[in-house]
N, C-alpha and C positions, 0 to 999 in steps of 0.2 A: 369365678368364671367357669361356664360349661365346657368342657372340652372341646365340644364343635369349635367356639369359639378360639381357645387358644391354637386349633388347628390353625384356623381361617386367620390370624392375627400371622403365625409364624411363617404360612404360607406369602399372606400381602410383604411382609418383611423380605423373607427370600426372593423374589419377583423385583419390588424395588432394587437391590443389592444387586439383583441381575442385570438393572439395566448399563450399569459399569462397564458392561462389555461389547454397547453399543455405541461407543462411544470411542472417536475414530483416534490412534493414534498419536503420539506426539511426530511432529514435521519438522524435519531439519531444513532449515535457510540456510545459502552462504554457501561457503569453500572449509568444511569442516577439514583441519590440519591436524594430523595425526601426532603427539608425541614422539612418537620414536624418529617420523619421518625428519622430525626438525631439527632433533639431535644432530645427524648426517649435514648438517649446512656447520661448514665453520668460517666466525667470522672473518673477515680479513682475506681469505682464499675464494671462499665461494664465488660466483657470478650469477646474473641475472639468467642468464641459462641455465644454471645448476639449478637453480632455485625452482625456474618451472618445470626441470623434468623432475626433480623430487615431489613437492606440493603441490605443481599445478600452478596457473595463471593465478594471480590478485583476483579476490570480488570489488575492489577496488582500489584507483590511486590516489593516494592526495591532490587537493584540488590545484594548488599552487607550486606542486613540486612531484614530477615522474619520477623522481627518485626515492620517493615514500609509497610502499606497496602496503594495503591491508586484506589481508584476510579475516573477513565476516562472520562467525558464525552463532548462530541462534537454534533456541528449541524452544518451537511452542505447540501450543494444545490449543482449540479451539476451545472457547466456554462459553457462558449462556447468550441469548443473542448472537450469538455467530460473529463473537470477537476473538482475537487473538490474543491469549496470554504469553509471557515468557516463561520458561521453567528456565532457561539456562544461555547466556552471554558471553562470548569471549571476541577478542580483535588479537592478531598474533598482527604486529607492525614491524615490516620489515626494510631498512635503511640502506641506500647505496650510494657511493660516492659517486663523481661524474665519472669517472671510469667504468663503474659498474661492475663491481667489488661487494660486497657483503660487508656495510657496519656498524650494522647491530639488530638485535631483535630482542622485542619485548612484547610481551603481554597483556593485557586488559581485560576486566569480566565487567559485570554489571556493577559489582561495588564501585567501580573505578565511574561510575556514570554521573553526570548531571543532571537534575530533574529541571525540566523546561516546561515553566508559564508561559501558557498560551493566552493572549489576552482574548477576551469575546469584544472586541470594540468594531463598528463598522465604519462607512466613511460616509459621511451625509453630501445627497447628492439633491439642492434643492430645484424642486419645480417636477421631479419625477413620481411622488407621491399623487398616487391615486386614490380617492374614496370607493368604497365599494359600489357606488351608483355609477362613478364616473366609468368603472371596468366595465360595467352589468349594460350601461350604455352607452359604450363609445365608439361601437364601430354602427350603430344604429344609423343607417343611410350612407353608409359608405359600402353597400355592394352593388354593383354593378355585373350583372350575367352576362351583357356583350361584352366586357373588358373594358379597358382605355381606350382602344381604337375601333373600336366596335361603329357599325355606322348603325343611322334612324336619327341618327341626334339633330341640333340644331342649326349645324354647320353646313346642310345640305349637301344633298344625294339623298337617297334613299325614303324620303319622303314620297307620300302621295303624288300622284300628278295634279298639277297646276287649274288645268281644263281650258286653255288657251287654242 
């Protein structure tokens, strides 16, 4: 190869490689809980006040019990088609008795996840099935430019006069 050429090759390389940096950040989701903050909760003593002024409110609560807080957090990156990947998962789950007490907290990432089949099935709904003629002509004679109450019709007024 001529030299022009391995220029022109290692230039298109550097250029592509550059475009890495157009490429917008990783987004944190959620109630990102700090390690050290969580240390400072202990269980058995803390309260549901101590809890929010150290970490902050839940991104959310269990659906059938106020007394299960979780804390959300996610890192993703957008990728092709302008989907959202995950680079990184955690739920810090934190538990209070009806008093409202601290007990216990535990952890969860992405390993800890369940992968969920989505069926593609739909629900047949007979007699709504349109052919493409039936779309292409179906409002064919159903406009009317005076409206529904429009007068000239056959209901009289607005006709001609009689010649009586």
């Amino acid at each position: 190869m001529t030299i022009a050429v391995r220029h022109f090759l290692l230039l298109a390389c550097l250029l592509v490689s550059a475009c890495a940096y157009l490429e917008p950040p990783p987004q944190v989701r959620g109630n990102k809980v700090d390690p050290e903050s969580l240390k400072e909760l202990t269980v058995g003593t803390s309260s549901k006040a101590d809890v929010t002024a150290v970490i902050g409110s839940p991104t959310a609560r269990a659906t059938f019990d106020e007394n299960t807080w979780l804390y959300i957090t996610e890192l993703t990156r957008i990728r092709v088609g302008q989907t959202l990947g995950d680079i990184y998962q955690k739920v810090v789950i934190l538990t209070f008795d009806n008093g409202g007490t601290l007990r216990d907290i535990r952890e969860r990432d992405g390993a800890d996840a369940y992968e969920v089949t989505v069926l593609d099935r739909k629900t047949p709904s007979p007699g709504t099935e349109a052919s493409f003629l039936q779309q292409l002509l179906g409002n064919v004679g159903r406009f009317n430019p005076m409206g529904s109450s429009g007068g000239g019709g056959s209901s009289g007024g607005g006709g001609a006069p009689t010649g009586r």
